[in-house]
VOGU-3710 file (C-alpha; in Angstrom, 3 decimals, decimal comma):
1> xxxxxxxxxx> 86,147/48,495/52,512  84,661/45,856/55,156  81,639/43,988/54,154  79,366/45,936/57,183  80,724/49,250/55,210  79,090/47,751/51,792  75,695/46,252/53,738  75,410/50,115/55,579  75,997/51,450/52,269  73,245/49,271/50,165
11> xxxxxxxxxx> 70,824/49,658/52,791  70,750/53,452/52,871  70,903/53,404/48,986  67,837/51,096/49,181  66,091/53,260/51,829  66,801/56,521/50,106  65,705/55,127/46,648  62,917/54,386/48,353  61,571/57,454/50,210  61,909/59,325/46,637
21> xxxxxxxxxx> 59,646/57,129/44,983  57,197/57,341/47,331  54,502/60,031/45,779  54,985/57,421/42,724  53,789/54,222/44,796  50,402/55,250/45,013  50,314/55,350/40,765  52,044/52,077/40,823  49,752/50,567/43,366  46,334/50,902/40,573
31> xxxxxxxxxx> 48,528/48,852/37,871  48,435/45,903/40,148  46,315/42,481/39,718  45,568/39,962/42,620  43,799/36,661/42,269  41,887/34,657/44,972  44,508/31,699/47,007  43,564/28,270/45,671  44,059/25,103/47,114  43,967/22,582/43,916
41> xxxxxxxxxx> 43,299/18,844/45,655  44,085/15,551/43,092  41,103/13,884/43,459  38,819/11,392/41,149  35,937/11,511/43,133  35,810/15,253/44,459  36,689/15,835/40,948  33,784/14,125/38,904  31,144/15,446/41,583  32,388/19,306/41,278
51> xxxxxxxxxx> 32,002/18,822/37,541  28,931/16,504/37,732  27,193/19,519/40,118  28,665/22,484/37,556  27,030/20,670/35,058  23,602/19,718/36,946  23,664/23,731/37,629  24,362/24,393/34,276  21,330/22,656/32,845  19,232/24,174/35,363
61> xxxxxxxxxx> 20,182/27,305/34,506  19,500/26,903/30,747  16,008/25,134/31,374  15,234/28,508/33,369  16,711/30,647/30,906  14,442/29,175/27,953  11,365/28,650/29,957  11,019/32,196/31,875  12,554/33,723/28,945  15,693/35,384/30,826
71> xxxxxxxxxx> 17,258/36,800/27,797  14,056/38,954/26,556  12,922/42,334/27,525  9,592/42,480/28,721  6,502/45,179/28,489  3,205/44,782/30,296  -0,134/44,563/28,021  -2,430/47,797/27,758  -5,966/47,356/26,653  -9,574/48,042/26,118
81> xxxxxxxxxx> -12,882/46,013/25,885  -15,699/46,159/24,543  -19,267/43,938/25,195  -22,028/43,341/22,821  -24,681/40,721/24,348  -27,418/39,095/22,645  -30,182/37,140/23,383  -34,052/37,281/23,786  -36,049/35,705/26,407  -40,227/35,722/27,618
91> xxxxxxxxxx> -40,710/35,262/30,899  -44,809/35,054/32,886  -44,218/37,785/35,859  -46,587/37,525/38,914  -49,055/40,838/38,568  -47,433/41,663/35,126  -48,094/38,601/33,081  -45,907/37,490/30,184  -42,760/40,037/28,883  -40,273/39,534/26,375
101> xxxxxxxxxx> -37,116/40,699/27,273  -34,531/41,800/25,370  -30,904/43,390/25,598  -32,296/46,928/26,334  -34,367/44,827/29,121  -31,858/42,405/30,790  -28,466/45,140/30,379  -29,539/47,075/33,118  -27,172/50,606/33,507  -23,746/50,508/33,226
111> xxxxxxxxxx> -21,941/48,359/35,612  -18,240/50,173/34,906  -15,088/49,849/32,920  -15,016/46,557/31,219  -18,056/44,529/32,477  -21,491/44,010/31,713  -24,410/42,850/33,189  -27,097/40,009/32,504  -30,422/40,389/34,157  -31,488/36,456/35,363
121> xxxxxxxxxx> -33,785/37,134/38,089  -36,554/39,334/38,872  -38,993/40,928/41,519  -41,714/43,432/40,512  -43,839/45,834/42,439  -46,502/47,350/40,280  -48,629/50,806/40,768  -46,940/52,793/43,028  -47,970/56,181/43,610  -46,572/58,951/46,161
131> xxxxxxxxxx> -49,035/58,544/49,471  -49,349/56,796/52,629  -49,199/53,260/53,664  -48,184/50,839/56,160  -44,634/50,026/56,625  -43,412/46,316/55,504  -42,664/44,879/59,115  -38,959/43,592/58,010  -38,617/47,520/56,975  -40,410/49,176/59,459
141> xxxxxxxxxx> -40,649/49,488/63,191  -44,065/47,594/64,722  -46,492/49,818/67,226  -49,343/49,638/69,282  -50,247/53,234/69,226  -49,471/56,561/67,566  -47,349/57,282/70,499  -44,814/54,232/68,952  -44,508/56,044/65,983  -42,472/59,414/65,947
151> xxxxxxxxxx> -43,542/61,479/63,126  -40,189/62,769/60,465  -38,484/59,833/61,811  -36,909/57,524/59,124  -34,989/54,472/59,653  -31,822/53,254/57,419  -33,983/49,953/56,059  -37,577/52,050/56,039  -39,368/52,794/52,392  -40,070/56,430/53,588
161> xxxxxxxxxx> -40,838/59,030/56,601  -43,003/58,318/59,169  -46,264/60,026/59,883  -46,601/59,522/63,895  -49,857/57,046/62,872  -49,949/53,394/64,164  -52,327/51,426/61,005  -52,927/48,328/60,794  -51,016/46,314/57,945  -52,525/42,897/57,889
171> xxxxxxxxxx> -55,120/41,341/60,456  -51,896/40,698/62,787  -49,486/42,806/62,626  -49,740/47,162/63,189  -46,651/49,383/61,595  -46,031/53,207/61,452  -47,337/54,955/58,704  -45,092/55,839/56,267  -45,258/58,557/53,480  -43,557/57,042/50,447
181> xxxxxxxxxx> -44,144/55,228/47,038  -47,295/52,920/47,718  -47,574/50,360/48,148  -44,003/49,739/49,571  -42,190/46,364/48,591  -43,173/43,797/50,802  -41,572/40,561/48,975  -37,596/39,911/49,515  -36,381/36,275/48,685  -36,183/36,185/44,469
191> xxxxxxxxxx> -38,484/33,005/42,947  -37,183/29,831/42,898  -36,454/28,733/39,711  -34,732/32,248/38,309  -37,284/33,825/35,874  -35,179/34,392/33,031  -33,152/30,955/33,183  -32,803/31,697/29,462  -30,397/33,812/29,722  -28,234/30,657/29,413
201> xxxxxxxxxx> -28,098/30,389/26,158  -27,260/34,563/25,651  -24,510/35,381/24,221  -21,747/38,270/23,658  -19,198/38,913/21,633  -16,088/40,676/23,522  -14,168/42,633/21,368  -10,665/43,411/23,279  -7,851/45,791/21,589  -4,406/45,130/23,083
211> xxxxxxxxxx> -1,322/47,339/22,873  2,734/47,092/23,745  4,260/50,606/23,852  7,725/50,097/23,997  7,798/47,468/21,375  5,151/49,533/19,119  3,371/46,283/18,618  -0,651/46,159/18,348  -2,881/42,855/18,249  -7,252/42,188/18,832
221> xxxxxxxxxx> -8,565/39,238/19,759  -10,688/39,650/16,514  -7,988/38,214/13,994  -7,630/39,941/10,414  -8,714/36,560/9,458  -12,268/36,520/10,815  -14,819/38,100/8,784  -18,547/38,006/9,162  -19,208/34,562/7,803  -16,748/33,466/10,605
231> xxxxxxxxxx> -18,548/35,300/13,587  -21,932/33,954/12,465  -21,053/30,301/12,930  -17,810/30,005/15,296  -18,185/28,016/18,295  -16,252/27,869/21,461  -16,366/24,326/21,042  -14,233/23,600/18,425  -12,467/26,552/18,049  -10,654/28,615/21,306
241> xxxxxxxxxx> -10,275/31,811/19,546  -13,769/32,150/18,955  -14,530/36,045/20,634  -18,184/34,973/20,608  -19,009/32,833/24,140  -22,270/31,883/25,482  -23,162/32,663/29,174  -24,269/29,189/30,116  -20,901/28,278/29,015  -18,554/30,970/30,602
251> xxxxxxxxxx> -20,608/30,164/33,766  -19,582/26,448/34,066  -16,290/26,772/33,017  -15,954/29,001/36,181  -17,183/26,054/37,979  -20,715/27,049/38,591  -24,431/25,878/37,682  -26,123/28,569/35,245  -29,663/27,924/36,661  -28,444/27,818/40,881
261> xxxxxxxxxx> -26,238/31,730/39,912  -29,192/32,428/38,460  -31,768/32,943/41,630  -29,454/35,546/43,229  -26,934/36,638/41,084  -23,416/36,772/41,131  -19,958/37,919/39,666  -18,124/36,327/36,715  -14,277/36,940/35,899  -13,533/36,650/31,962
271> xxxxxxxxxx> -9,933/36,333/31,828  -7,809/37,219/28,836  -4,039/36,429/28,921  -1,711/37,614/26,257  1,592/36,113/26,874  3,747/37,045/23,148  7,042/36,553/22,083  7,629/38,696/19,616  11,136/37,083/18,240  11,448/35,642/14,808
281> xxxxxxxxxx> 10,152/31,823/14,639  7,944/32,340/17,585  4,089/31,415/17,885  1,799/33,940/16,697  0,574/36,585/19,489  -2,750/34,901/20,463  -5,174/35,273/23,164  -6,084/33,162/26,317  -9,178/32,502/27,596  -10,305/31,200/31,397
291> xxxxxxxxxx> -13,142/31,931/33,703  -13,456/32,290/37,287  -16,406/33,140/40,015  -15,027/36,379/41,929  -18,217/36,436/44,679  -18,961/34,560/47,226  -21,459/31,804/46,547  -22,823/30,549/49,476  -25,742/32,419/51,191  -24,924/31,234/54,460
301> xxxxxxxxxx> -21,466/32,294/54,578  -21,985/35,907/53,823  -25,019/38,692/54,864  -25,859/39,681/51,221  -25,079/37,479/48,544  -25,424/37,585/45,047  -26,203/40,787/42,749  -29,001/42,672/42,614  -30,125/46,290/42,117  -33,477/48,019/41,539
311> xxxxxxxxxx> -34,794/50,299/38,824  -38,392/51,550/37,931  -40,536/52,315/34,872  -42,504/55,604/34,813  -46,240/56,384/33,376  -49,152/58,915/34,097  -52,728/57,693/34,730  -55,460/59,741/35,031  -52,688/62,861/35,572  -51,113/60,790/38,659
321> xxxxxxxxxx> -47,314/59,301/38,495  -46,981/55,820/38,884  -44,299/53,464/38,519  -43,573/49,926/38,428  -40,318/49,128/40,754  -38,065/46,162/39,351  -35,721/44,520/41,982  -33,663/42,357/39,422  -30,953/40,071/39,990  -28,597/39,158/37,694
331> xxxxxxxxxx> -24,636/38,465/36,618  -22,188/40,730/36,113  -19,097/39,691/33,870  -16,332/41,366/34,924  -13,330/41,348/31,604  -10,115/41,126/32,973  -6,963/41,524/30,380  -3,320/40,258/31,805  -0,107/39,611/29,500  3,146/41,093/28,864
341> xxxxxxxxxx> 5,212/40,695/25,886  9,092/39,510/25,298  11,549/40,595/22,696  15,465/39,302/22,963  17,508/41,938/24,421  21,489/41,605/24,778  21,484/43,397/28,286  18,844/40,964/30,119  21,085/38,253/28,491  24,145/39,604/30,397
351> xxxxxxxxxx> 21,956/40,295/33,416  20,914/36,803/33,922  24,351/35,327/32,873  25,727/37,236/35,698  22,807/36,943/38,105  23,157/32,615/37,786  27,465/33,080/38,447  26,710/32,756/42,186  24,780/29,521/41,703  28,270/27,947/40,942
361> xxxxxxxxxx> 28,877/28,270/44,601  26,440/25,606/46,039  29,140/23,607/44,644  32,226/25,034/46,707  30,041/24,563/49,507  29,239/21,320/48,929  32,760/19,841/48,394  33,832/22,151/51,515  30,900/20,743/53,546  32,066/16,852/52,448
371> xxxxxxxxxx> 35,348/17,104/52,730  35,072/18,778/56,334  31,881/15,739/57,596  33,225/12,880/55,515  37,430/12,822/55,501  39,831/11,449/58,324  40,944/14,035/60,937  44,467/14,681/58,949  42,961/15,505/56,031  40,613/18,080/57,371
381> xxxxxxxxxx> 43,151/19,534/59,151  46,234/19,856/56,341  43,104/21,199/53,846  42,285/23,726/56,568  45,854/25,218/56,946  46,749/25,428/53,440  42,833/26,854/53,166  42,812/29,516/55,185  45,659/31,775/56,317  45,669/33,245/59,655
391> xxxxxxxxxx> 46,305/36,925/60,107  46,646/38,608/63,448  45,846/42,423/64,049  48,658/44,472/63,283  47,854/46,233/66,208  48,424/43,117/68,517  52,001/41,882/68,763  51,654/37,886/69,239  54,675/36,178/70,599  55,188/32,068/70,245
401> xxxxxxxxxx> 57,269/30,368/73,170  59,368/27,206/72,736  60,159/25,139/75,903  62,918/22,859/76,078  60,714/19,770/78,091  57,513/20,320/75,336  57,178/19,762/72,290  54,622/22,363/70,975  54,593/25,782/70,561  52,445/28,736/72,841
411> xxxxxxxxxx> 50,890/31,317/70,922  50,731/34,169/73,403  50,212/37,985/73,971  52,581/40,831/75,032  51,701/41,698/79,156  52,918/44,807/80,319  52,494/43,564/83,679  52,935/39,798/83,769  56,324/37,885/82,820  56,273/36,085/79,286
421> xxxxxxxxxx> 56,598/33,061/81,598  53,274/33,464/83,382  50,834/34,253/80,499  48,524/32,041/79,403  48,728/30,913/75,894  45,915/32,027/73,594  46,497/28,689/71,276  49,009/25,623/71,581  50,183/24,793/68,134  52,454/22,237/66,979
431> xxxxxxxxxx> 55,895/22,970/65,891  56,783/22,756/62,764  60,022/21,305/61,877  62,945/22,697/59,440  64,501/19,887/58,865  66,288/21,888/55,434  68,095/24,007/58,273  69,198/21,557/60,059  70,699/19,480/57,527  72,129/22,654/56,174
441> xxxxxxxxxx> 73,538/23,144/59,564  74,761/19,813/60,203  76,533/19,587/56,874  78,203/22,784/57,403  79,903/21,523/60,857  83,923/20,616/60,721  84,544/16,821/59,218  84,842/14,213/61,835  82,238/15,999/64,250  79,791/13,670/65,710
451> xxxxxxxxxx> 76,849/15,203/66,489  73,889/13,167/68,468  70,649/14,570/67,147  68,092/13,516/69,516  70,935/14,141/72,457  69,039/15,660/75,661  70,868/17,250/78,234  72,372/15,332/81,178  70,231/16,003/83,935  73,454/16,250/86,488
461> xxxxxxxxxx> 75,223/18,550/84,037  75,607/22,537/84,779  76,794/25,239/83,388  80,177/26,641/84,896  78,875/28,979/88,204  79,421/32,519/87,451  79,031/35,549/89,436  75,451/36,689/88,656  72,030/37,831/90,346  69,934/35,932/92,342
471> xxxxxxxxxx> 67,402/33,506/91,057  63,938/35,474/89,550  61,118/33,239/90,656  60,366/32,941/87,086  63,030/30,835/86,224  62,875/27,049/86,063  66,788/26,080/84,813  68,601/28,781/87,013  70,343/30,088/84,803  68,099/33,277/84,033
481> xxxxxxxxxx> 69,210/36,576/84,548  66,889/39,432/86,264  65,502/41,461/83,853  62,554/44,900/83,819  60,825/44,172/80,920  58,121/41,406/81,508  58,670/40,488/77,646  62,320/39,165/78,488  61,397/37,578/81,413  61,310/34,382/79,957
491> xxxxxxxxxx> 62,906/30,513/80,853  63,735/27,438/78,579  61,732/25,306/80,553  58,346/25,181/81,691  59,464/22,776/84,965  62,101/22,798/86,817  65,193/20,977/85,129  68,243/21,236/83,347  68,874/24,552/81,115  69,070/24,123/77,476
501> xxxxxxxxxx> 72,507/25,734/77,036  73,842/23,514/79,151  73,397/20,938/75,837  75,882/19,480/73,684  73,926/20,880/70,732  73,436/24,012/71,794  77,051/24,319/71,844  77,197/23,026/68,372  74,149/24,677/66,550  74,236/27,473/68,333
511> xxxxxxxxxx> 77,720/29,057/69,425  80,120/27,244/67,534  81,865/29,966/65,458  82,926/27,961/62,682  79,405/26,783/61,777  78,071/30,388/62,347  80,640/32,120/60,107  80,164/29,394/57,656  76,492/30,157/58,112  77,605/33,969/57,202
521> xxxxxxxxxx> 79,528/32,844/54,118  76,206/31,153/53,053  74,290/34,001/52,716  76,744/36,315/51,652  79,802/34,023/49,475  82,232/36,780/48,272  82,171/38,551/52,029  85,758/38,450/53,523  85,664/36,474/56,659  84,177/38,147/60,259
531> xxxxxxxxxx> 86,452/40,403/61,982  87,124/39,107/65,730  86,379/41,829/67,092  83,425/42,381/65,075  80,871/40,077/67,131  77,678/41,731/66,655  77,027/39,590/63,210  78,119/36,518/64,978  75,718/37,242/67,554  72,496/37,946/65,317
541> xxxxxxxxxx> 73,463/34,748/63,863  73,290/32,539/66,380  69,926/33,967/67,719  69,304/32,928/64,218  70,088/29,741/64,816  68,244/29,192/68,174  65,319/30,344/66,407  65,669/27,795/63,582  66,076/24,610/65,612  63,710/25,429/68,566
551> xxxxxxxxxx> 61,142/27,072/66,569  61,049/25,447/63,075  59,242/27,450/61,101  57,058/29,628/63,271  53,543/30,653/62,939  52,937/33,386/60,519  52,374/37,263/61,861  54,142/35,988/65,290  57,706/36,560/66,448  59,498/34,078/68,529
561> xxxxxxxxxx> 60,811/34,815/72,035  64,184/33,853/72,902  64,726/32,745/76,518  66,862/34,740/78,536  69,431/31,897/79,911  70,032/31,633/75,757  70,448/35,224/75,270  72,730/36,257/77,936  75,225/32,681/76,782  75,059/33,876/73,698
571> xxxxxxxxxx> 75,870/37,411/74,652  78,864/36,189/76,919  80,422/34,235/73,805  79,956/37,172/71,536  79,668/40,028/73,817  79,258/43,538/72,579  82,624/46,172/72,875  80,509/48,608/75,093  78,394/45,777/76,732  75,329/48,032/76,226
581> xxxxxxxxxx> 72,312/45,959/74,746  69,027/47,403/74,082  67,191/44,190/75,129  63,994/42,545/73,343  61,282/44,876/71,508  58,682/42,797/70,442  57,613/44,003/66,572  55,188/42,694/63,711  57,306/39,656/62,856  58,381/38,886/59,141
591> xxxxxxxxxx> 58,923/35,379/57,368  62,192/33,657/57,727  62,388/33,793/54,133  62,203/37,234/54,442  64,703/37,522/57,074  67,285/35,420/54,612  66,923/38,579/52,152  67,999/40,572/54,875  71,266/39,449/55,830  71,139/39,221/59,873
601> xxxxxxxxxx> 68,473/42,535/60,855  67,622/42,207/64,370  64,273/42,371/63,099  64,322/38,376/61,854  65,708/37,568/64,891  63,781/39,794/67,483  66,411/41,104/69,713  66,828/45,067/69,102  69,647/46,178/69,804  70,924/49,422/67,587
611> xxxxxxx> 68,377/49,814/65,200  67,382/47,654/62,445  70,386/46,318/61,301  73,376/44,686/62,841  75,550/47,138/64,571  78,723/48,128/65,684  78,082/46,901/69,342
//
């Protein structure tokens, strides 16, 4: 049985082994593991500063850890508040005469949720009854006559409705008559000092009830430690946790002056911050306190500043209503409670572990960044190519070109319209030699052959003349045949010149049978020796062989292109019975180590012929 009989036989074994495990390649396909290509470089100094950096990230990520608390689970604080203020203060009010305030006095109503409110200022309009008066002027609208006045009418800033009279209100000035509480409220800017500067030394005592839910944890700022005796005589002062706070004091630690927020009022934020760890060998849950001025302060940066509000005390004289009309001003404290509390939890742990991975990366970069800016030319470019592997779309067929007079190799696309020799290259690479071929080549050549290696072609020498076609215009060596396929029309040489068969060498590597069936017996040791008539192996093999010395090792995911004064010599040493050739199909190219595990398929060497395996031609 001939060896081409065994290969045929292996093949389709191969191939029909293979279609019936097909449904089964899908199941085999999910028990497969890849890893990421490395490129490990033997380095001192790229060495120490990767590890220095991994450690320098390492640390950072640990101080973060501890001081943000990255491995606890965190709920947000839910509270209440509640205000007690005490204090009493006398004060000598114009038209009134002296008055003791106290907390039922200087409260006021309800301010809202959380905050209170400290009368410090005050302006008082005594007697009022229902009846008609003269409109303030900054109130009112001035008039000459009853015709200025329009009686029902009201205005946004007016005390009441007018009349449709024009009275006099002072020996200057004439307003509309107005039908409201008399006499109206003429005064607007609050004394100067505040009347109940007191209020300083009030104090209150803030009583705040804090709650985590999904810990089940509880805590007041009142600790089970402070009793009565405590309250009476803690001070701020000396002790931080003290609940009980003087106004005076809550005022300047906002950054303010008690007796200047006094005149016209204002807005104080009381700030409580729980921040608790609630894992063993922590610090106790306790409370923080800071203060903070939410208004605006300056009078001549805003149209109404400060706080004020008005309110009125009722009596009956004589069987008429009266009232007297306070417009206070004062301070509202406004109790703000922020916090959250952390407990160790085994998934935020894993969380932030694997949230901090991708920091490792600054130091890829890095390295990649120095060794790109701050290495010679070589280096950059060897580190590049064993980096990063090229892939081409498998829908693209790329073919590389080797000329005889340059020593590079042209990376270029299939044209279905131009020849092969008149595209322009997409990339110029250089070649790559296999030197382990050639050696392997040389060595396997008859004893006492001298081959010149770096032997060029005489420049007078030609080929014998043979009967052929005339000269295609692509063709630089004539000694090109015509051809339909702009894929084979293709010429050794990029210039005119002498054609590379026309070389010693090529003789030698190329069509000398003895090398090419010793070639054969490499690959394939116990196969009996190639029938003479059999050509078709010798042929694949010595495209084989062209492709090896002129090509080296070619680019990955790009198939060589034999020139077509080297295919037709080869053909006319090993011809085919029939002399019917199927000519060059450019394909997806495979490695040449591939092609060495695939005895001589036309596919390694690129010229289709039968199908994908030598054949009987």
């Amino acid at each position: 049985m001939s060896r081409r009989f065994l290969l045929h036989r292996r093949n389709t074994s191969l191939n029909s082994s293979s279609s019936s495990s097909t449904p089964c390649c899908g199941l085999l396909s999910l028990c497969q593991y890849e890893t990421n290509k490395l490129v490990r470089i033997q380095s001192v100094r790229l060495g120490s500063l990767k590890w220095s950096l991994n450690a320098a990230i390492l640390l950072f990520i640990c101080i973060m850890m501890l001081w943000n608390r990255e491995y606890q689970e965190f709920d947000p604080v839910v509270s209440s508040v509640t205000a007690k203020v005490k204090g009493v203060a006398q004060t000598h009010l114009p038209g009134v005469g002296d008055m003791v305030w106290d907390v039922v006095d200087y409260s006021g109503p309800s301010q809202g949720k959380n905050s209170f409110f400290v009368v410090t200022n005050v302006i008082v309009t005594k007697n009022q009854k229902q009846g008609k008066c003269p409109e303030a002027p900054r109130n009112g609208r001035l008039c000459q006559t009853d015709k200025d006045c329009e009686k029902g009418a009201w205005e946004k800033q007016s005390h009441g409705i007018q009349t449709g009279s024009c009275v006099k209100f002072d020996e200057l000035k004439k307003t509309c008559e107005v039908s409201a509480w008399c006499p109206v409220e003429t005064k607007t800017t609050p004394p100067r000092p505040a009347l109940l500067a007191a209020a300083e030394n009030f104090t209150v005592l803030i009583k705040n009830n804090v709650r985590f839910p999904a810990f089940n944890y509880f805590r007041r700022n009142i600790l089970p430690e402070m009793n009565n005796a405590y309250l009476k005589s803690c001070n701020r002062a000396n002790d931080s946790l003290c609940p009980i706070f003087r106004l005076g004091d809550m005022v300047r630690d906002a950054g303010e002056k008690f007796s200047d927020m006094a005149i016209e009022g204002g807005i104080i934020g009381i700030l409580i911050q729980w921040d608790c760890n609630l894992d063993r060998l922590s610090q106790p849950c306790l409370p923080r306190y800071s203060f903070r001025r939410l208004d605006e302060k300056e009078s001549n940066k805003t149209l109404y500043p400060g706080l004020n509000f008005r309110y009125a005390k009722y009596n009956t004289v004589n069987g008429v209503e009266e009232r007297t009309l306070y417009k206070v001003f004062g301070i509202r404290f406004d109790v703000m409670v922020f916090g959250q509390a952390g407990k160790f939890s085994f998934i935020q742990l894993v969380i932030y572990i694997g949230s901090t991975l991708s920091y490792y990366a600054l130091t890829t970069i890095l390295l990649n960044w120095l060794i790109l800016t701050c290495y010679s030319p070589e280096v950059v470019k060897n580190y590049s190519e064993r980096k990063v592997e090229s892939i081409q779309d498998k829908h693209k067929c790329v073919l590389c070109v080797s000329y005889v007079d340059e020593n590079n190799i042209r990376l270029v696309k299939k044209s279905q319209k131009k020849s092969l020799q008149d595209v322009k290259p997409m990339s110029v690479q250089p070649r790559k030699e296999d030197t382990g071929h050639l050696r392997a080549a040389l060595s396997l050549l008859q004893p006492g052959v001298d081959v010149d290696h770096d032997a060029q072609p005489p420049l007078n020498h030609k080929p014998e003349p043979k009967p052929k076609a005339e000269r295609p215009s692509w063709c630089k060596c004539d000694c090109c045949a015509p051809s339909s396929l702009p894929q084979e029309e293709l010429c050794c040489r990029r210039s005119d010149g002498a054609c590379i068969t026309s070389s010693p060498l090529f003789e030698r590597l190329v069509l000398h049978r003895p090398l090419l069936e010793a070639v054969l017996l490499y690959h394939d040791p116990l196969s009996p020796p190639a029938d003479r008539g059999q050509t078709a192996a010798l042929r694949h093999c010595a495209y084989r062989q062209y492709i090896s010395w002129r090509f080296g090792e070619p680019p990955v995911d790009t198939q060589p292109a034999i020139p077509s004064c080297c295919v037709w010599r080869v053909r006319e040493e090993y011809p085919s019975p029939d002399g019917q050739y199927s000519g060059f199909k450019p394909a997806l190219t495979v490695s040449m180590k591939a092609c060495a595990k695939r005895e001589e398929s036309e596919e390694c060497f690129h010229i289709t012929e039968q199908g994908p395996h030598p054949p009987a031609d």
